[in-house]
BALODO-973266 format. One line per 10 residues: their letters; for each residue x, y, z of C-alpha. Coordinates in pm, 1 decimal. Layout:
A	X,Y,Z | ...
REM end
This chain:
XXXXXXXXXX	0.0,0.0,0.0 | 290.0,211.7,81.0 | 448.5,163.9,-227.6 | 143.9,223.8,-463.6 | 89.6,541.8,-261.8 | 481.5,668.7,-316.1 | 408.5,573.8,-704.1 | 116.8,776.5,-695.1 | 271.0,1092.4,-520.5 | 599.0,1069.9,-762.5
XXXXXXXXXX	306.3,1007.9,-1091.4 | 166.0,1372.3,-975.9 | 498.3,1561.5,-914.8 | 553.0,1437.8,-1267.6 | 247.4,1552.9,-1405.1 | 339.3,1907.4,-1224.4 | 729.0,1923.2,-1362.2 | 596.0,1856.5,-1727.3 | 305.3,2090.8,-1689.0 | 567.6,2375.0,-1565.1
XXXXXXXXXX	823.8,2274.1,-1851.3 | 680.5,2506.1,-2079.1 | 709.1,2818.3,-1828.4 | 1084.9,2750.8,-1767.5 | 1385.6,2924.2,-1876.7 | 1630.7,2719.2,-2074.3 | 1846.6,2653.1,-1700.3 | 1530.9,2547.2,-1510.0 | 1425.1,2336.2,-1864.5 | 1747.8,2116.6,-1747.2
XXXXXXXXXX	1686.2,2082.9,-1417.2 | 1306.9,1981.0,-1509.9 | 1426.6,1715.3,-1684.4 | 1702.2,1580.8,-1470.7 | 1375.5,1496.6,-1195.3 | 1211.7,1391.6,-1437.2 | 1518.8,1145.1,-1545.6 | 1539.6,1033.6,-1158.3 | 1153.4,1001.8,-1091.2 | 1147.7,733.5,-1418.2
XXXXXXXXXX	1427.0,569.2,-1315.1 | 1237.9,560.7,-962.9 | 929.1,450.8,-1173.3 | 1069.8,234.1,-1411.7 | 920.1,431.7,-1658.8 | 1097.1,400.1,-1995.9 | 833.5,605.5,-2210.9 | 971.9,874.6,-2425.6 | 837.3,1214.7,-2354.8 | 759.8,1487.0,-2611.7
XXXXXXXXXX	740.8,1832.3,-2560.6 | 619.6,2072.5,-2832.0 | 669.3,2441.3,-2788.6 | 684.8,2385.2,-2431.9 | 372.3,2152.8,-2381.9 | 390.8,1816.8,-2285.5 | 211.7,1625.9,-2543.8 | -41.0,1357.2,-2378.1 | -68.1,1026.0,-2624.5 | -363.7,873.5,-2391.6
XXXXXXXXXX	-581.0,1093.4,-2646.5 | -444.1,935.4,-2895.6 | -571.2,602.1,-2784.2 | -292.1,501.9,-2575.7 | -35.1,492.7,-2898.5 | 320.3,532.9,-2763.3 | 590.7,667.9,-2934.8 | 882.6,430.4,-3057.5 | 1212.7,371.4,-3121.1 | 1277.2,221.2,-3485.1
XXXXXXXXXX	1629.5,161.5,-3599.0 | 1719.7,429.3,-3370.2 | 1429.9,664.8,-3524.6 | 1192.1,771.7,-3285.8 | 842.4,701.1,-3461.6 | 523.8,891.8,-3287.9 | 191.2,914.3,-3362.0 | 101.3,1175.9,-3632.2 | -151.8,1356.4,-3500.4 | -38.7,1423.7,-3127.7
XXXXXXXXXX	259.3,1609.8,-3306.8 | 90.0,1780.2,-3582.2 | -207.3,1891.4,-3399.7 | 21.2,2053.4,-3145.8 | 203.6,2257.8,-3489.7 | -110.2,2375.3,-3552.2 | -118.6,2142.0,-3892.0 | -401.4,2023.2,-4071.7 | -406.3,1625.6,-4168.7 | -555.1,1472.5,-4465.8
XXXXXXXXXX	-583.6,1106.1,-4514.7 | -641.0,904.7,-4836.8 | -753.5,562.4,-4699.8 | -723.6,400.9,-5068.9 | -357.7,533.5,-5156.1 | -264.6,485.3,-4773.1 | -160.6,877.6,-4806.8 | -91.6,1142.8,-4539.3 | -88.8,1475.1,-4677.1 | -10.1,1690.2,-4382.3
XXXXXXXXXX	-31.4,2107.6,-4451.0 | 32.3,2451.6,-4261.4 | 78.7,2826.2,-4422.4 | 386.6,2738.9,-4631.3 | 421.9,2394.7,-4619.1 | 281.0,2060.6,-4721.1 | 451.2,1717.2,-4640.3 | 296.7,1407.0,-4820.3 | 388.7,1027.8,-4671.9 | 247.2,664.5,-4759.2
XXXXXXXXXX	235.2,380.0,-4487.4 | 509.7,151.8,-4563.3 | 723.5,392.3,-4792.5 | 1051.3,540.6,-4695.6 | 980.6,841.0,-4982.3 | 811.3,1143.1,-4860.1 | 752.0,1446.6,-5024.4 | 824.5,1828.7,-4892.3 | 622.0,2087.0,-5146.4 | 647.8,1859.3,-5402.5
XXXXXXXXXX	1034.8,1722.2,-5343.7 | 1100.1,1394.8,-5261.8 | 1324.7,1325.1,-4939.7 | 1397.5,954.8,-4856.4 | 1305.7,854.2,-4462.4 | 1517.1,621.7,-4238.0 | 1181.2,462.8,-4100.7 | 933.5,429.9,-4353.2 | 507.2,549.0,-4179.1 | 332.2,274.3,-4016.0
XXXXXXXXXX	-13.5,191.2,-3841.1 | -83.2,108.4,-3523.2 | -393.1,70.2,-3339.6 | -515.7,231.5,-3613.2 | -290.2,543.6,-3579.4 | -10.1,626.8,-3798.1 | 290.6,670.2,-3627.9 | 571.3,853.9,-3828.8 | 974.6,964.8,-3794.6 | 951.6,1230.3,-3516.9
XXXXXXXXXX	1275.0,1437.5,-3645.8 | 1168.2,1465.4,-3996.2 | 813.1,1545.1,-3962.7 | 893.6,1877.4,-3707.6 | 1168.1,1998.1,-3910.0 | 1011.1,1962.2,-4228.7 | 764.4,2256.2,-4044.1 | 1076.9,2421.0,-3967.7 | 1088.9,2335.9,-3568.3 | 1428.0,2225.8,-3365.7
XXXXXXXXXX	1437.0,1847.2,-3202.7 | 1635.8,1838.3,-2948.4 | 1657.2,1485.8,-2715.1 | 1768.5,1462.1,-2373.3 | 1895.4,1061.8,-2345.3 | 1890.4,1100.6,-1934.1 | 1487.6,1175.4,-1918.9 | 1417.1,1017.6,-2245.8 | 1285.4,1331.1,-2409.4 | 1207.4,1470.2,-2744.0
XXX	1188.8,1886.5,-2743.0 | 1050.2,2020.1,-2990.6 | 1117.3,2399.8,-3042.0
REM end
């Protein structure tokens, strides 16, 4: 009972260091995610977080879909990213086809290729779009700098930023 409880407690101080991420200088950004380093270790949490633009982004709306590592490419779901860039999705359930569009840009992919397209020019992925649980998960670093955003990861607390 003890236990569960101390899980519980170190669960909502997590909750409360990712909700104040977004607030936080760059120095209290590092010391954010050193506790939150030490409380998964304390957890045994291995999850990969994502922050975009500061706001920690929650994949339980996204039907529990987790991101993943694939040949060293971290693969997320499509729309917990894209909605948080403030990008519109499209999908073509015949051609498999993600057409994925803000002001300037537009980024086309197809489950199970390794070509995508950026306004019309072809780049060539390391992890090619797949489905799972009926959500398309898709290369993390590609997709948010093909919108012109910074990844940064911090290996110690298993996070993606994405600025």
């Amino acid at each position: 009972e003890e236990r569960r409880e101390k899980r519980t407690d170190a669960k909502a101080f997590m909750k409360e260091l990712k909700e104040d991420f977004g607030k936080a200088d760059n120095e209290a950004k590092k010391a954010i995610l050193s506790e939150i380093a030490a409380l998964k270790k304390e957890l045994k949490d291995y999850s990969i977080g994502i922050f975009v633009r500061g706001a920690d982004v929650d994949f339980e709306k996204y039907d529990g879909v987790e991101p993943e590592i694939e040949n060293e490419r971290t693969l997320i779901p499509l729309r917990a990213v894209v909605e948080a860039l403030e990008a519109e999705v499209l999908w073509d359930e015949k051609e498999r086809k993600i057409t994925i569009t803000n002001n300037e840009t537009e980024v086309v992919l197809v489950i199970g290729k390794k070509e995508a397209y950026i306004n019309g020019e072809e780049v060539l992925l390391e992890a090619a779009p797949k489905l799972r649980k009926d959500r398309t998960l898709v290369p993390l670093r590609f997709l948010a700098e093909a919108f012109g955003n910074e990844v940064l990861w911090d290996e110690e607390s298993k996070t993606v930023i994405i600025e």
